[in-house]
NUDOTI-113213 format. One record per atom (N, C-alpha, C): atom name; chain; x, y, z. Coordinates in Angstrom, 2 decimals. Layout:
REM NUDOTI-113213
R atom mol      c1      c2      c3
R   CA   A       X       Y       Z
...
This chain:
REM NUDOTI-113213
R atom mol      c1      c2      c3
R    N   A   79.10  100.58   94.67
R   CA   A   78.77   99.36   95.40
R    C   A   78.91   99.64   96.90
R    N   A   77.97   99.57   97.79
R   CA   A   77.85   99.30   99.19
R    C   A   79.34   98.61   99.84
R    N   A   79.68   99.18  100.90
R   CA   A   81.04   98.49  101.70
R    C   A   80.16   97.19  101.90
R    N   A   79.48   96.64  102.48
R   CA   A   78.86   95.19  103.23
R    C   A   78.86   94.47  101.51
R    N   A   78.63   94.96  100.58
R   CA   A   78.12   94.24   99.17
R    C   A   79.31   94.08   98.75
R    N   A   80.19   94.89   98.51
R   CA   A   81.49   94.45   98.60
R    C   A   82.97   93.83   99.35
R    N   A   82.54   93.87  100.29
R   CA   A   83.14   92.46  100.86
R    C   A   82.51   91.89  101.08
R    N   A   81.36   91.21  101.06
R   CA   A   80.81   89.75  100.64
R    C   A   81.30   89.45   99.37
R    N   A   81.27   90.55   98.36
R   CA   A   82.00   89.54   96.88
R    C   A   83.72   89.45   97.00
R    N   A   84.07   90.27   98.16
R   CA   A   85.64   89.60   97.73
R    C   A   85.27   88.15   98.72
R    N   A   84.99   88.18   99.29
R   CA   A   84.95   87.51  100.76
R    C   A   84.62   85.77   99.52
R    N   A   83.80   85.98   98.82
R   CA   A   83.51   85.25   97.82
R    C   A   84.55   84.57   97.11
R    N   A   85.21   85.69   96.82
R   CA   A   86.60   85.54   95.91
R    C   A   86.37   86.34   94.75
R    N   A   85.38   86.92   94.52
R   CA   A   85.18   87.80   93.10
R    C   A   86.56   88.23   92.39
R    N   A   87.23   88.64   91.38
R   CA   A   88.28   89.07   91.29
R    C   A   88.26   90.24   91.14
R    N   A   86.88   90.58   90.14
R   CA   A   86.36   92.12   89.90
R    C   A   86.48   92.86   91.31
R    N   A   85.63   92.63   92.23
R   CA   A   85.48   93.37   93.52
R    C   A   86.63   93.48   94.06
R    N   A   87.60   92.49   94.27
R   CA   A   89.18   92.43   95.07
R    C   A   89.81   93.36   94.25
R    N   A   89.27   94.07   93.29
R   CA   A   89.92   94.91   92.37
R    C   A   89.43   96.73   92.66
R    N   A   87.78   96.51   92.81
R   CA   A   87.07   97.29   93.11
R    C   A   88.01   97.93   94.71
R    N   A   88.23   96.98   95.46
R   CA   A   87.85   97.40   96.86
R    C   A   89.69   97.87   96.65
R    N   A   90.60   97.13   96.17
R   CA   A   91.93   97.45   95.96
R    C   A   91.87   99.25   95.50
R    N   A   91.37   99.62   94.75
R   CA   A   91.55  100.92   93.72
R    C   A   90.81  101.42   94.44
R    N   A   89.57  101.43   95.62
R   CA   A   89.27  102.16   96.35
R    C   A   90.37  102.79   97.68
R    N   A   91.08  101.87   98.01
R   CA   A   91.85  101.83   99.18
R    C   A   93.57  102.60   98.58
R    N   A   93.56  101.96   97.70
R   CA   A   95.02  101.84   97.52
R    C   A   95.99  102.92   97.42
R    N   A   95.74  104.11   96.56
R   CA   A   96.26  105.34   96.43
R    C   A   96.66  105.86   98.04
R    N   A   95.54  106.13   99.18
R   CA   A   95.96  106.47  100.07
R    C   A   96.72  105.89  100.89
R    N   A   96.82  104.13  101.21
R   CA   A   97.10  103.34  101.66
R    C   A   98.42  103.32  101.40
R    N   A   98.98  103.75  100.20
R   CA   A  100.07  104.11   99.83
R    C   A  101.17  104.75  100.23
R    N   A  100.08  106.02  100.40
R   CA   A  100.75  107.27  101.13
R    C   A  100.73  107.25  102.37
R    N   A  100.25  106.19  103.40
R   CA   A  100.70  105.81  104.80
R    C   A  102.09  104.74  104.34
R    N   A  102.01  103.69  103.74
R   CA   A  103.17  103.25  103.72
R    C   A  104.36  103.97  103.05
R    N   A  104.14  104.65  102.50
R   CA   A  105.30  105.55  101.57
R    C   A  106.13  106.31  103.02
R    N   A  104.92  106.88  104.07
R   CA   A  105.61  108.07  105.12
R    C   A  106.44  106.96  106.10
R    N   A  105.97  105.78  106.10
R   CA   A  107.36  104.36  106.77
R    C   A  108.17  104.10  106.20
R    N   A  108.26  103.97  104.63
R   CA   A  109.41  103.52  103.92
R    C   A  110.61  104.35  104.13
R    N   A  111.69  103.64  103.30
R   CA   A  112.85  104.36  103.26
R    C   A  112.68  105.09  101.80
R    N   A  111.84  104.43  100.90
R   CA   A  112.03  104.33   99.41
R    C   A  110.63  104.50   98.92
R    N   A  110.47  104.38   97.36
R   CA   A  109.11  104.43   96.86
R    C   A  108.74  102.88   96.82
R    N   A  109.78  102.24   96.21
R   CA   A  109.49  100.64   96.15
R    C   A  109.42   99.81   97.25
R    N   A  110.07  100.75   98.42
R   CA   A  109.71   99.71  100.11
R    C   A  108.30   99.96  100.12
R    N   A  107.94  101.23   99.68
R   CA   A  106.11  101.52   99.98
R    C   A  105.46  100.58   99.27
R    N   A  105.99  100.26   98.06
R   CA   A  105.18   99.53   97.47
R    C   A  105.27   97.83   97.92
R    N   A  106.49   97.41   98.38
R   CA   A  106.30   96.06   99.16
R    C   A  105.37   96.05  100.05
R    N   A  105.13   97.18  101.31
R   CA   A  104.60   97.15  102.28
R    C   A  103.25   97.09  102.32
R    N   A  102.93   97.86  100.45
R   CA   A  101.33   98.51  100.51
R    C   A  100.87   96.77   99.76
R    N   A  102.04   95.73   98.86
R   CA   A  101.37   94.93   98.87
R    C   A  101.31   93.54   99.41
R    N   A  102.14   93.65  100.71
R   CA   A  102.15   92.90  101.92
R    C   A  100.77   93.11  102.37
R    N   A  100.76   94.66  102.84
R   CA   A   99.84   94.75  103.41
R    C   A   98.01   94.42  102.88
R    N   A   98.25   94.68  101.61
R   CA   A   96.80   94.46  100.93
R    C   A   96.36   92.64  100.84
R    N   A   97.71   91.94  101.25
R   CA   A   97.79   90.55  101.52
R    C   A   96.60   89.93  102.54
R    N   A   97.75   91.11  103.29
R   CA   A   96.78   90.63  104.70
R    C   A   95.81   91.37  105.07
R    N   A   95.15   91.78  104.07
R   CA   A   93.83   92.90  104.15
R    C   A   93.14   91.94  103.61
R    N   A   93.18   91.14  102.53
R   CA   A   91.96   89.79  101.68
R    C   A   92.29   88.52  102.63
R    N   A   93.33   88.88  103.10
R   CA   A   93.39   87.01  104.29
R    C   A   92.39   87.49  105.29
R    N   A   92.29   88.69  105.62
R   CA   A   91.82   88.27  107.28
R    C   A   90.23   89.65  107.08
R    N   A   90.18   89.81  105.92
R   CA   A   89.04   90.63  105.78
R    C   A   88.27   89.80  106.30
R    N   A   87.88   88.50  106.75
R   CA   A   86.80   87.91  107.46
R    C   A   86.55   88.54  108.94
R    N   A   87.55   89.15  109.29
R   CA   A   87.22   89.29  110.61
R    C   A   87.13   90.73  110.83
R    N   A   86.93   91.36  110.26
R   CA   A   86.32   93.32  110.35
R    C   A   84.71   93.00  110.19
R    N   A   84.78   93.54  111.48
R   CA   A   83.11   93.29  111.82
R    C   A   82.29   94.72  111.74
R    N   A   82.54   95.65  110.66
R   CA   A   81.72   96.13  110.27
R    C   A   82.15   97.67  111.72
R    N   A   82.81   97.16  112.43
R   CA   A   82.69   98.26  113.57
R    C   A   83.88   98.91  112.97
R    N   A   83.53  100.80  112.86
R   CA   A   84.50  101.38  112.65
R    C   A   84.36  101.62  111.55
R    N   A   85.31  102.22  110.93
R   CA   A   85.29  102.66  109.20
R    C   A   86.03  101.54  108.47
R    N   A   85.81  101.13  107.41
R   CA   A   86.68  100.11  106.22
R    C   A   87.89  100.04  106.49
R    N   A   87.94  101.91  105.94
R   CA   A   88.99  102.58  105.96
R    C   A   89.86  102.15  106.92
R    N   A   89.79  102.79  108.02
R   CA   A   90.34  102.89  109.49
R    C   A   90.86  101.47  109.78
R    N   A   90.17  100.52  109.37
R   CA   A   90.38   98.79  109.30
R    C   A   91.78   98.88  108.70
R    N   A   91.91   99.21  106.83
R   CA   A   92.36   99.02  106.10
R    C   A   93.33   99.38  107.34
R    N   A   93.52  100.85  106.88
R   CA   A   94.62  101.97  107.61
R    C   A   95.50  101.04  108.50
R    N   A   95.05  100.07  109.47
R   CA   A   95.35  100.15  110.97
R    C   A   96.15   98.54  109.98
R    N   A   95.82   97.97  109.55
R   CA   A   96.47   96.55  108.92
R    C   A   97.70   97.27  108.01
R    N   A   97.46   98.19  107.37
R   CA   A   98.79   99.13  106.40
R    C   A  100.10   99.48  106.97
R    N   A   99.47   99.96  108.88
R   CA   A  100.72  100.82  109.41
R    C   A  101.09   99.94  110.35
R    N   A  100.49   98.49  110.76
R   CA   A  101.10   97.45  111.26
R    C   A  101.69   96.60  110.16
R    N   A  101.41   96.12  109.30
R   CA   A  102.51   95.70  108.10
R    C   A  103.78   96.66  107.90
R    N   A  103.56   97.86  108.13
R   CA   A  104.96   98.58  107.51
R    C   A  105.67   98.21  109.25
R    N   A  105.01   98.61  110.44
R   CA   A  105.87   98.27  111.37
R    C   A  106.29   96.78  111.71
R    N   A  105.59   96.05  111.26
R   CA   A  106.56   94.57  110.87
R    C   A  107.44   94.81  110.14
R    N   A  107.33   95.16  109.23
R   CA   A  108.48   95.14  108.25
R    C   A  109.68   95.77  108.50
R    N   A  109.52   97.18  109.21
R   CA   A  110.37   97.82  109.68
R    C   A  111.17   96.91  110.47
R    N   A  110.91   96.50  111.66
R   CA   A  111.21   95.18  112.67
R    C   A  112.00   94.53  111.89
R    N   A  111.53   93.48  110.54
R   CA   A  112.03   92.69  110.35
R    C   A  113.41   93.38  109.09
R    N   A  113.63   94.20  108.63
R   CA   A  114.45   94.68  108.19
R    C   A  115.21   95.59  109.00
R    N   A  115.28   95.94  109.85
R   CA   A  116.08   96.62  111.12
R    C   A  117.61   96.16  110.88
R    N   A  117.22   94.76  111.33
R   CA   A  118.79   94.42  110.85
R    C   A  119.95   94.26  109.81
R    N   A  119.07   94.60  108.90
R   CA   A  119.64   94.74  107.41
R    C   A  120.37   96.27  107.06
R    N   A  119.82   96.82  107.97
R   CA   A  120.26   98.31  107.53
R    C   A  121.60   99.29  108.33
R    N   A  122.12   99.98  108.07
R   CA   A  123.20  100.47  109.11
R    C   A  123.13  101.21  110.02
R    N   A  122.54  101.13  111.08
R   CA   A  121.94  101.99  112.30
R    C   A  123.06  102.26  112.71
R    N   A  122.58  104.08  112.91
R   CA   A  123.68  105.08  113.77
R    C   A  123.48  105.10  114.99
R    N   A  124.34  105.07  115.69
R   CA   A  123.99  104.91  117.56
R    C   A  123.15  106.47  117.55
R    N   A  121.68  106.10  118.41
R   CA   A  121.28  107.05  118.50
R    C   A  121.83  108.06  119.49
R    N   A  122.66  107.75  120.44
R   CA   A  123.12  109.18  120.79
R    C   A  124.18  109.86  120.13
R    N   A  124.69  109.35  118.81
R   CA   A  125.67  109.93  117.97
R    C   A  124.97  110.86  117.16
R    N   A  123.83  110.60  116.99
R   CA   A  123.40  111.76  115.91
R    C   A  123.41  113.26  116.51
R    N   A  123.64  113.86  115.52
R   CA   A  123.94  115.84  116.21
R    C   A  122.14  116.16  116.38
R    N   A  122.49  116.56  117.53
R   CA   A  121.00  116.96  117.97
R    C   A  120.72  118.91  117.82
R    N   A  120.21  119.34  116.76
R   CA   A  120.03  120.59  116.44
R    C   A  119.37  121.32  117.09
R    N   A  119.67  122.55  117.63
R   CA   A  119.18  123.47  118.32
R    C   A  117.81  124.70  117.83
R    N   A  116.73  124.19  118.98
R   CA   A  115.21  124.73  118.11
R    C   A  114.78  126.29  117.79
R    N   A  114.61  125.84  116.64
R   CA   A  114.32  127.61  115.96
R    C   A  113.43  128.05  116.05
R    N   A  113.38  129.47  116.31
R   CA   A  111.94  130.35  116.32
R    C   A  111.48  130.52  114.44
R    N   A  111.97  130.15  113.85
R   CA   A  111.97  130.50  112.39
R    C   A  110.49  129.68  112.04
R    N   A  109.41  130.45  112.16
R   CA   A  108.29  129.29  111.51
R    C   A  108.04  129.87  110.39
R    N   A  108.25  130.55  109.51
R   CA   A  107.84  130.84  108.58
R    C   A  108.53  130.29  107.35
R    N   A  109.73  129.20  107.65
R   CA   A  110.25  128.49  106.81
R    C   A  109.17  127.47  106.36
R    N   A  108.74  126.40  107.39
R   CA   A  107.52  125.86  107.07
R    C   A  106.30  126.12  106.30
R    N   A  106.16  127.59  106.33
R   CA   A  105.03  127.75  105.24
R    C   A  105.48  127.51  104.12
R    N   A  106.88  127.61  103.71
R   CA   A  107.25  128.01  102.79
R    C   A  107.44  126.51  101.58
R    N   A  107.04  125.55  102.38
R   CA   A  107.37  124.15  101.95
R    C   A  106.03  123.73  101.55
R    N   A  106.29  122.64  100.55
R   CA   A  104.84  122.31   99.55
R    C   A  104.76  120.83  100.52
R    N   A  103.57  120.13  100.36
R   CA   A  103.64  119.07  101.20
R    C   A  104.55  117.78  100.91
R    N   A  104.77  117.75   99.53
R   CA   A  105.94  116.71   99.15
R    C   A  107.53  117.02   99.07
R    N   A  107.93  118.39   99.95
R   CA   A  108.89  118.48   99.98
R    C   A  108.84  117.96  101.26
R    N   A  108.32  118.16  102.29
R   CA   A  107.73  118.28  103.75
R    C   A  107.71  116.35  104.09
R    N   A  107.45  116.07  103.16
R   CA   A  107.23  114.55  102.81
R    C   A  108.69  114.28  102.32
R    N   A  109.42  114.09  102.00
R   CA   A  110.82  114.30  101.55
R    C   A  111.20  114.66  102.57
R    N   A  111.68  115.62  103.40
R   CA   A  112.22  115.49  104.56
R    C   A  111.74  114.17  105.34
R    N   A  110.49  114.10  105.96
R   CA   A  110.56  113.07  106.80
R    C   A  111.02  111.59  106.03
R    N   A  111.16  112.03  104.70
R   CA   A  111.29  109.88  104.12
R    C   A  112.84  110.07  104.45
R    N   A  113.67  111.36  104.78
R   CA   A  114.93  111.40  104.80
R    C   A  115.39  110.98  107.05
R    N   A  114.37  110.79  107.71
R   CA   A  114.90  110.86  108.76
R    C   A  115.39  109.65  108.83
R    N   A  116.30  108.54  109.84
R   CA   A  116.80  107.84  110.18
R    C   A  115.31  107.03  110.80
R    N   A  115.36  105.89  110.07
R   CA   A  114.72  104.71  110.26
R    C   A  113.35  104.63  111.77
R    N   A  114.19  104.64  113.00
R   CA   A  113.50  104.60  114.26
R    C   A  112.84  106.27  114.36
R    N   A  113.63  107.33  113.98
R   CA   A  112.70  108.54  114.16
R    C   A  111.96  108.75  113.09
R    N   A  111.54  108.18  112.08
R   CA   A  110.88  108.17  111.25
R    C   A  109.44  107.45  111.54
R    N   A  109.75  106.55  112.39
R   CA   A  108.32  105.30  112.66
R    C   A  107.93  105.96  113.61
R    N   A  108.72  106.77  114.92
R   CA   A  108.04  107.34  115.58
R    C   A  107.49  108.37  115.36
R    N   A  108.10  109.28  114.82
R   CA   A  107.46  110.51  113.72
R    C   A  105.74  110.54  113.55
R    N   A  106.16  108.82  112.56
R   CA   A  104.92  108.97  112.07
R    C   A  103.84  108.15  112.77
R    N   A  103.55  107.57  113.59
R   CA   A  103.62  106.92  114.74
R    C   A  102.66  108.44  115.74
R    N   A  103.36  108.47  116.24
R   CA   A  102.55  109.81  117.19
R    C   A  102.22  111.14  116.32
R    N   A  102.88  112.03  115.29
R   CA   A  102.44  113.21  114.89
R    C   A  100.79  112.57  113.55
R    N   A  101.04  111.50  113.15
R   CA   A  100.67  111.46  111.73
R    C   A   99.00  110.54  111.96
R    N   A   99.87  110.04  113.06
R   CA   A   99.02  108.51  113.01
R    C   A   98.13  108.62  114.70
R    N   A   98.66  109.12  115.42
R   CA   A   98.06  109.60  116.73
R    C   A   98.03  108.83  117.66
R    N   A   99.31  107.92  117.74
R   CA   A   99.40  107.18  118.79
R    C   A  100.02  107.56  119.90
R    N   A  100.19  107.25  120.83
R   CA   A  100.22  107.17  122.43
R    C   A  102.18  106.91  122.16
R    N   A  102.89  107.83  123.19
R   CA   A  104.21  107.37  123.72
R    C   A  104.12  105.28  123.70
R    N   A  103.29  105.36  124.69
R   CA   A  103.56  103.98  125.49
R    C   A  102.87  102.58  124.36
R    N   A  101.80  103.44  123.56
R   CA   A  101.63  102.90  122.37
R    C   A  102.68  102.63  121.61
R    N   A  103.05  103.52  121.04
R   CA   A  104.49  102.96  120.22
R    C   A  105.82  102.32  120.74
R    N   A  105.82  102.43  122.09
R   CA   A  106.45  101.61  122.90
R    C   A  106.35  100.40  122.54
R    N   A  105.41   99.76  122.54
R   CA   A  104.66   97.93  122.49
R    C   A  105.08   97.73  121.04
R    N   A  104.34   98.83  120.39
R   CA   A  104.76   98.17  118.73
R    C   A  105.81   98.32  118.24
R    N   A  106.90   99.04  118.59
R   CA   A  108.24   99.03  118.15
R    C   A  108.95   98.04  119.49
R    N   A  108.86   97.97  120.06
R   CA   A  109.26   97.08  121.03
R    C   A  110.42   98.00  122.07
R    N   A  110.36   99.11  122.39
R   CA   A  111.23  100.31  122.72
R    C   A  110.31  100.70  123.94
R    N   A  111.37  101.24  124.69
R   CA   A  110.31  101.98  125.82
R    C   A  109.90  103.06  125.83
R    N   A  109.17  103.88  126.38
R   CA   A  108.38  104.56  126.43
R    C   A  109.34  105.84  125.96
R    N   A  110.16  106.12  127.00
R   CA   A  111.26  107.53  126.65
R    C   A  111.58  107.38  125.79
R    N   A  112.14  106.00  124.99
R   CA   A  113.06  106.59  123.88
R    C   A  111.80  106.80  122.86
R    N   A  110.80  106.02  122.65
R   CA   A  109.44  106.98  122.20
R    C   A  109.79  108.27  121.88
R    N   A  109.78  109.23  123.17
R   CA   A  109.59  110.09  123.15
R    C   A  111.41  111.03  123.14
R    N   A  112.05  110.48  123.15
R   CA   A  113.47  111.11  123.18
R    C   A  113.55  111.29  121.37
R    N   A  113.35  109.65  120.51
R   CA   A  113.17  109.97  119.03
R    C   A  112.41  111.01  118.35
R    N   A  111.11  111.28  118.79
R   CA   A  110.06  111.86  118.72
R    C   A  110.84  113.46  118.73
R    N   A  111.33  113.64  119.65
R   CA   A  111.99  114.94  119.82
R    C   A  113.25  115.33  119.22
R    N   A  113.92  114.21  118.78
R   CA   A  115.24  114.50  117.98
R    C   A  114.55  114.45  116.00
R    N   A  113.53  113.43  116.15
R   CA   A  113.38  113.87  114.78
R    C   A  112.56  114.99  114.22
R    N   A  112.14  115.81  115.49
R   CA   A  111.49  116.93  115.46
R    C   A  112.62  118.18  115.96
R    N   A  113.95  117.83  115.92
R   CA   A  114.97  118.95  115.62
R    C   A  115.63  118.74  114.31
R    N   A  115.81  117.39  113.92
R   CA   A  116.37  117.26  112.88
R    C   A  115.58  118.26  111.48
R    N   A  114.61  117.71  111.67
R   CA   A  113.53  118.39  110.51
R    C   A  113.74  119.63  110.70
R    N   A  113.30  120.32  111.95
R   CA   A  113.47  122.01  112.16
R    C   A  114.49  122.06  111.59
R    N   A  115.77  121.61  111.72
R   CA   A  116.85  122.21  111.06
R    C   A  117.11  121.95  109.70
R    N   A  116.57  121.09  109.02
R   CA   A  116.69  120.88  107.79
R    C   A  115.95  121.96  107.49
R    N   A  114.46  122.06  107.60
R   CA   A  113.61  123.16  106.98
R    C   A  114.26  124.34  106.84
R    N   A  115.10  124.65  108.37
R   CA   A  115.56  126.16  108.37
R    C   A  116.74  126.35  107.76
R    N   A  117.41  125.52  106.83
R   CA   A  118.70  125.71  106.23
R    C   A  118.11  125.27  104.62
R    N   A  116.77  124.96  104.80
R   CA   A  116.22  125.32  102.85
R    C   A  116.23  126.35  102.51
């Protein structure tokens, strides 16, 4: 079925198509919210928060851009709401307490990792270097970008960005 033919029938309300266009999206959509979660089942709140507000406001994707890229961009702003709104629920370590690991020339540990171990490390980083993580390496946003959407300034952007990119080095290099 055509993207335009199928959202006119969810847009309709079809149930078949809201099903169609779900099982087209969803597997990957997944695996962006899975790399925000803490958990498999936060991914799955987020992926069906987010698919919420993918049939509420599918009226207004005007065709510019990819489906996809639509979907995508409503997936990794639902998980960063959510993140936001569960922030306070969780036990945040003062970020200058965490041990900041010293960077290795060792790259050949990295080959040595399958992508869901690699994935496993990052679901293991601490909450804020995790969104930024994935945020600028994954997702290709801007310092000052993720600034606005986490509500953080620009450096610590980029101060997280760099501690959860020692943390990992050192995890990898002590597998």
């Amino acid at each position: 079925m055509e993207e335009e033919q199928l959202i006119q029938k969810v847009l309709a309300g079809n149930t078949q198509a809201q099903k169609i266009f779900y099982d087209r999206f969803a597997s990957r959509m997944y695996g962006v919210a899975l790399r925000f979660a803490h958990d498999r089942e936060e991914a799955g709140d987020i992926l069906q928060e987010g698919f919420v507000k993918v049939f509420s406001n599918l009226s207004s994707y005007r065709n510019e851009g990819s489906l996809e890229g639509w979907v995508r961009r409503t997936i990794i702003n639902t998980a960063i709401n959510y993140y936001k709104k569960n922030l306070k629920h969780r036990s945040n370590a003062d970020i200058d307490k965490i041990v900041i690991y010293e960077k290795s020339d060792d790259v050949s540990a990295i080959d040595q990792l399958s992508a869901g171990e690699l994935m496993k490390l990052i679901s293991e980083l601490p909450d804020g270097y995790r969104a930024v993580f994935n945020l600028y390496v994954i997702e290709g946003y801007q310092h000052n970008e993720i600034g606005e959407l986490l509500n953080i300034s620009e450096n610590t952007s980029k101060s997280q960005l760099a501690r959860a990119r020692a943390y990992l080095q050192k995890r990898i290099t002590n597998k």
